[in-house]
C-alpha distance (Angstrom), angle and dihedral (degrees) to the residues before:
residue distance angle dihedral
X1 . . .
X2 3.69 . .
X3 3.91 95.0 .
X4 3.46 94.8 63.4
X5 3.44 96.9 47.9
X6 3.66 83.5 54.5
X7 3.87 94.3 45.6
X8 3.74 90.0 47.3
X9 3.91 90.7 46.4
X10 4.11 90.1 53.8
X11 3.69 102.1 46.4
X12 3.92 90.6 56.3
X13 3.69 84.9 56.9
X14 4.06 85.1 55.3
X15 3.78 91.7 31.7
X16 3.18 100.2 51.8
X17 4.09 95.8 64.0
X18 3.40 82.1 61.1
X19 3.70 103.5 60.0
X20 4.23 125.5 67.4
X21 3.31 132.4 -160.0
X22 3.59 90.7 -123.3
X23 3.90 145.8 -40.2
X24 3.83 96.3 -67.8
X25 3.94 90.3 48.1
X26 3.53 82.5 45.9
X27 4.01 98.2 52.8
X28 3.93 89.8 36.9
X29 3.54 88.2 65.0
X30 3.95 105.3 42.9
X31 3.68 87.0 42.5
X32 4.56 87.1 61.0
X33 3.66 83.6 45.5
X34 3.78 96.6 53.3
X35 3.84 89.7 38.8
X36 4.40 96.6 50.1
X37 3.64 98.0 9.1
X38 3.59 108.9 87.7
X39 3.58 99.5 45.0
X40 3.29 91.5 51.0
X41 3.89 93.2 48.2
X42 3.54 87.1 55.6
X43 3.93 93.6 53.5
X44 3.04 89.5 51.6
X45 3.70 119.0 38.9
X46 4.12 119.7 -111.2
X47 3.93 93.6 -96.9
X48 3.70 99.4 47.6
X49 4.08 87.2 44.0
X50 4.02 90.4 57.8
X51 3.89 92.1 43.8
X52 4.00 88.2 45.7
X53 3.35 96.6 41.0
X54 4.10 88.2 57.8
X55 3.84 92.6 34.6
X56 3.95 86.4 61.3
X57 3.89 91.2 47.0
X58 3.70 92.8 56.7
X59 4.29 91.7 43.2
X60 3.91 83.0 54.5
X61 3.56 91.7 44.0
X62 3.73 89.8 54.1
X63 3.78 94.5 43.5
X64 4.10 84.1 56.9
X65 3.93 93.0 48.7
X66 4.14 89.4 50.2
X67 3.31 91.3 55.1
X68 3.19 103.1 41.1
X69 3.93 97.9 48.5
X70 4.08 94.9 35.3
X71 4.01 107.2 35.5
X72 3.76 103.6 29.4
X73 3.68 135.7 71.2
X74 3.89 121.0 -102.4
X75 3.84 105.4 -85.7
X76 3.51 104.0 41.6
X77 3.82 103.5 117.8
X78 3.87 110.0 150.4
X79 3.98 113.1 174.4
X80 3.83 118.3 -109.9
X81 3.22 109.5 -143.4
X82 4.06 126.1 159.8
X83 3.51 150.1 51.9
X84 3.58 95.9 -95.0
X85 3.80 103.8 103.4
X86 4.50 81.8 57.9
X87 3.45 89.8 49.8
X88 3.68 92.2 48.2
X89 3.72 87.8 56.8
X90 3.88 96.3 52.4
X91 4.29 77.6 51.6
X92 3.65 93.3 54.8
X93 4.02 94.3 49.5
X94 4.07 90.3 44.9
X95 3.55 83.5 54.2
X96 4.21 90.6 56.7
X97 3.63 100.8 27.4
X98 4.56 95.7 36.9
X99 3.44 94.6 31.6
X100 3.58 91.1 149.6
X101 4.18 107.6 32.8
X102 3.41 119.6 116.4
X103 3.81 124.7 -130.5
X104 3.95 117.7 -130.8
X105 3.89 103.3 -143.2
X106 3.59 127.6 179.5
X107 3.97 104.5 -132.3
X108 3.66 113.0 141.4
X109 3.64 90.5 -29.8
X110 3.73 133.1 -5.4
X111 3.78 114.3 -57.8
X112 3.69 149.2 -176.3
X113 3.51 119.5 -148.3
X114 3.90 131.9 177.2
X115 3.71 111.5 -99.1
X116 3.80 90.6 -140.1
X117 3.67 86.7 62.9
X118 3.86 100.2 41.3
X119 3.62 86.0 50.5
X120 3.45 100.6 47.4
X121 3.78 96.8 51.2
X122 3.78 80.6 51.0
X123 3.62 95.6 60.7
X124 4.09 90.7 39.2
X125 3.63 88.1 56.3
X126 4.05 90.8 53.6
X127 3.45 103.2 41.4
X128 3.92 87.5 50.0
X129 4.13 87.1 52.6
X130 3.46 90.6 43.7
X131 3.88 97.1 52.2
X132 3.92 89.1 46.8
X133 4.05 86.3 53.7
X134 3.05 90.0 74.1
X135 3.60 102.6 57.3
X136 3.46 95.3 27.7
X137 4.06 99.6 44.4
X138 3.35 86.8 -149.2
X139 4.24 131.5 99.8
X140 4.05 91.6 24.1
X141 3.71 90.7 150.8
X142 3.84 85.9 81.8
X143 4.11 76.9 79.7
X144 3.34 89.4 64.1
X145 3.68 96.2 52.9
X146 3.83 94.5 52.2
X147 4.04 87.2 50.8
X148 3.82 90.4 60.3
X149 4.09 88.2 41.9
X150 3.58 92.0 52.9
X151 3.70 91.4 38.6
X152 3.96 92.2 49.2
X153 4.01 87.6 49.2
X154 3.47 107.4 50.3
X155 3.95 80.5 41.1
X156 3.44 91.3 56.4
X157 4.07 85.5 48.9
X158 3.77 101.0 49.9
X159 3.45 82.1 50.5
X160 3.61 102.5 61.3
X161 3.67 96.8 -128.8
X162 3.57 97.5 132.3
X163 3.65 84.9 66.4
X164 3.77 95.8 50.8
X165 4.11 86.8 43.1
X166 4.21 87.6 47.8
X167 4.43 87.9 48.9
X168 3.78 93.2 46.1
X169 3.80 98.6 55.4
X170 3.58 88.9 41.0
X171 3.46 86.9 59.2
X172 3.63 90.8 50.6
X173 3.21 97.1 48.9
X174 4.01 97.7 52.5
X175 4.07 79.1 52.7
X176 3.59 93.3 54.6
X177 4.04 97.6 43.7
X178 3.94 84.7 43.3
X179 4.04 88.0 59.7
X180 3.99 95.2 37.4
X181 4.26 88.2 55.6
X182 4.12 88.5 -108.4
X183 3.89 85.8 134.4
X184 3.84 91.5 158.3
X185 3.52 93.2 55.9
X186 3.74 102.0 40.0
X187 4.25 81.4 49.0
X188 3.33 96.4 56.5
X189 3.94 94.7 45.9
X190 3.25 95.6 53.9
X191 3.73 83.4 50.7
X192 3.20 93.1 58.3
X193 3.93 96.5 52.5
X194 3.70 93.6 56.0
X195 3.22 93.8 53.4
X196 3.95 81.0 68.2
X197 3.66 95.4 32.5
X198 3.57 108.0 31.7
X199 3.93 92.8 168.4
X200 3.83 100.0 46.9
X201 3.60 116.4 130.8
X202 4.09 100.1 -162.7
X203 4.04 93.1 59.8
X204 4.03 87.4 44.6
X205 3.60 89.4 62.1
X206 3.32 90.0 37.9
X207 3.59 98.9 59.3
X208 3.66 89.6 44.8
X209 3.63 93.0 65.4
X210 3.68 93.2 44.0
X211 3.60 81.5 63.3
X212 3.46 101.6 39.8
X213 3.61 89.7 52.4
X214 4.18 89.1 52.2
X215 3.73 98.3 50.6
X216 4.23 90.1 51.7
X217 4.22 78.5 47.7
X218 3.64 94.1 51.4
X219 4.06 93.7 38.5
X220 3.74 86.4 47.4
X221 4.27 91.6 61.6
């Protein structure tokens, strides 16, 4: 019957998140979620990660099955197995929402490096896989991967959370100028944030130290 062909046909889709290719696919992937996937669970509340996290597995999915059908020759059937396509998602809204984190890596020794560039080597590296896909036929589950990116960014877009990313460094940033003495500065970004949030209590107090902290200046001299 037609239904369970259809039944069959969607719990591969879920199914197939499941499954790895091996142990090091396996680790690869749990070791991106442990890296991005907190944050991002926090952003986004522990519901709306799980139903994100699947909604960018079945985008990458998709992105796999377009290709696959449309830009390569009949035959071409690689399995697509793994949970990298969700994970790629949860990239693609760090790289909205933590545009400005840094990663601690362990290389040689311990490291921090700029999420910006970690990511963007990351999506280098795929888009250069992908492109040789489809000469080589081979490794076209990269496709999937930059579904779930592009799913996780525009996401991450829709979702205003480059705006909440933008308002929380600008907060920081007023913090930091207020402790370095740059009183105009941090004044004027916290200015700038209640214009947005008129009724926020944090950049209030904020402000009040700034000022605080500029009358003992100007007593001082």
């Amino acid at each position: 019957p037609i239904w369970v062909d259809i039944t069959e046909y969607v719990a591969t889709v879920f199914t197939s998140m499941a499954l790895h290719k091996n142990a090091v696919h396996l680790v690869v992937n749990v070791t991106y979620l442990w890296l991005f996937g907190c944050l991002v669970e926090d952003a986004l509340g522990r519901a709306e990660y799980l139903l994100f996290y699947i909604g960018s597995g079945i985008a990458g999915m998709l992105a796999y099955i377009a290709v696959v059908r449309y830009l390569l020759p009949p035959g071409v059937d690689e399995p697509a197995v793994g949970a990298s396509a969700a994970v790629a998602g949860i990239l693609g809204v760090f790289a909205i929402r933590f545009y400005r984190a840094r990663i601690k890596m362990l290389l040689i020794v311990p490291v921090a490096l700029s999420a910006q560039w970690v990511l963007g080597v990351w999506v280098g590296v795929q888009m250069a896989l992908a492109v040789a896909s489809l000469v080589s036929h081979t490794g076209t589950g990269c496709w999937s991967h930059i579904g779930g990116f592009l799913f996780g960014i525009a996401s991450g877009l829709l979702m205003r959370l480059g705006r909440e990313a933008d308002q929380e460094y600008l907060f920081e940033d007023a913090r930091r100028n207020r402790s370095q003495r740059n009183l105009r500065r941090a004044a004027r970004d916290l200015g700038e944030l209640l214009r947005d949030n008129p009724l926020d209590p944090q950049v209030y107090l904020e402000l009040a130290r700034t000022f605080y902290q500029a009358g003992q200046i100007e007593a001082a001299g």
